[in-house]
N, C-alpha and C positions, 0 to 999 in steps of 0.2 A: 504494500500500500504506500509505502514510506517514496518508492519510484514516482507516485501517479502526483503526487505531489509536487515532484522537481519538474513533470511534464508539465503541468497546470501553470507553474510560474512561467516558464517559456513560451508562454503562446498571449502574451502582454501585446498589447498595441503598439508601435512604435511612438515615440513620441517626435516631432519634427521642431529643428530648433532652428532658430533665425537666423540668418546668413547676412543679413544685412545691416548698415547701422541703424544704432537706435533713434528712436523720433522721427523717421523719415515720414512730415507729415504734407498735407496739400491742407489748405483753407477753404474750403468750398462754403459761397456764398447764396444764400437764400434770401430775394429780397422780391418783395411786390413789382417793381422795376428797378431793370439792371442797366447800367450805362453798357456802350459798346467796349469800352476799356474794360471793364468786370466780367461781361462774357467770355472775351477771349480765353481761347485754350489754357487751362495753366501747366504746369512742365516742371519737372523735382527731378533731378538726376539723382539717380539711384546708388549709392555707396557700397564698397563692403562691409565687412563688421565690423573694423576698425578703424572706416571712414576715408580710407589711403587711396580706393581704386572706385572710380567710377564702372559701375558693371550694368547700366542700363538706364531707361528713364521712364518715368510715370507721366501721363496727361490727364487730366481730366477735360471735356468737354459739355457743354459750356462750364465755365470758370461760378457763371453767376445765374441763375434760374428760379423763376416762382415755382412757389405749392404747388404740385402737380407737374409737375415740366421733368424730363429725365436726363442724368446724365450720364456719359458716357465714360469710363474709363479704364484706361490700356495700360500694361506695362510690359514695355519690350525690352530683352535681355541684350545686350550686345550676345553676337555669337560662342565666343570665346565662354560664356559663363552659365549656355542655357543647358546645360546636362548640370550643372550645381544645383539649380535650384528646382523640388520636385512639387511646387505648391506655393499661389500666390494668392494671400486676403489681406483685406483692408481692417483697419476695425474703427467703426464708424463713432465718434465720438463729440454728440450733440451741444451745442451751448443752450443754458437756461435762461429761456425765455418765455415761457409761456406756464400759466397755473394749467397743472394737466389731471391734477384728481381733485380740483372742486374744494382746497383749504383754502385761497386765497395766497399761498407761496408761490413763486413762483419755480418751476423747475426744468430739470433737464428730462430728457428721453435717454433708457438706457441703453449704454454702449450695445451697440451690436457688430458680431464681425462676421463676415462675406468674404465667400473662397468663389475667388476670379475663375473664369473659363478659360483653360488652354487651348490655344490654336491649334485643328490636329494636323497642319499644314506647316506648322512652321512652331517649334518645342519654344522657342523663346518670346511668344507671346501671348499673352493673357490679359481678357477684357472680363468686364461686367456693366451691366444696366443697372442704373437705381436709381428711383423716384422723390424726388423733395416730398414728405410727409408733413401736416400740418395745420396750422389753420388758417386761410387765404389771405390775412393781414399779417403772418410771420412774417419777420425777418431777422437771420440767424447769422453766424458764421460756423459751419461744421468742420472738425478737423477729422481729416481722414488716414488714418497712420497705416502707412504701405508698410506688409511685411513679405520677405523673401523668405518659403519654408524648405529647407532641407530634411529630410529621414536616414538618419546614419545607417550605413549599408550594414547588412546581416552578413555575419563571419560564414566563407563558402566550411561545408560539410567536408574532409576530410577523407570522412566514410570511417568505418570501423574504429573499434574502441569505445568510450563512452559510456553509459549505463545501460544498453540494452546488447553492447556489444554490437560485431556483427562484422 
C-alpha cells in the first residue's frame, strides 16, 4: 500500500512559473468618450525575468473604449523565445470606482485572470477578446498585468529500476 502512495504524489499538476519580469502591466482605459490619442494601440515590450532581454511585445487595441466596446489583445514572442514560453494570461486588475453591492462604498471588481489563445499557425502568438464591463457612465483605468507561463519539463524515464522495477 505504502507504493500507491509515492504513485499518488506523482501525478500532481505541474505548476507553470513566470518567465517574464514582474509588473509587466498595460493601463487600459475605460471612458464614456475616448480622445483619438487614448485609442491608439498601446505596446509594452515584453522583458525577461530579470528584465535584461527584450523577448516580445504586448498590444492592446483600442488603448481606450466604453462599457460594452471590446478589446483586442496580442502578445507576440520574438522567434528566438517562443518554445520558452508554454502559456500566456493576463490578470485583469480593476480600479474602484463604482459602489457595486448596494453599501454606499465604493469598490473594485475582483481581479480576474484570462489564458490568451495561441496561434496554431505561428507558437509565438497569442490573442484574446475582452469586453469593458460596467455601468454606461464608468470611467476607469484597468491595469492588465501580462504574464509569460513556463511548465518545467518532466525528467525523461530512464526505464528500469525504480519502485516497480522493470
Amino acid at each position: 500500500m505504502w507504493w500507491w502512495l509515492v504513485l499518488a504524489c506523482n501525478n500532481e499538476e505541474p505548476v507553470a512559473e513566470r518567465v517574464n519580469a514582474e509588473e509587466q502591466d498595460l493601463i487600459v482605459l475605460v471612458r464614456q468618450a475616448c480622445t483619438d490619442d487614448e485609442s491608439a494601440t498601446l505596446s509594452l515590450p515584453l522583458l525577461s525575468n530579470v528584465g535584461r532581454i527584450e523577448i516580445g511585445v504586448a498590444e492592446v487595441t483600442p488603448g481606450c473604449a466604453s462599457v460594452g466596446d471590446t478589446y483586442v489583445l496580442d502578445v507576440e514572442l520574438f522567434d528566438e523565445f517562443e518554445e520558452v514560453v508554454d502559456e500566456t494570461q493576463i490578470i485583469a486588475l480593476p480600479e474602484a470606482v463604482s459602489d457595486l453591492d448596494g453599501d454606499g462604498m465604493i469598490e473594485a471588481r475582483d481581479a480576474a485572470t484570462y489564458l490568451l489563445v495561441r496561434d496554431e499557425f505561428d507558437p509565438g502568438v497569442f490573442s484574446i477578446m475582452l469586453q469593458a464591463l460596467g455601468a454606461a457612465t464608468e470611467e476607469r483605468d484597468d491595469r492588465w498585468r501580462v504574464e509569460l507561463l513556463a511548465f518545467p519539463e518532466e525528467p525523461e524515464d530512464e526505464g528500469g529500476g525504480g519502485l516497480l522495477g522493470g
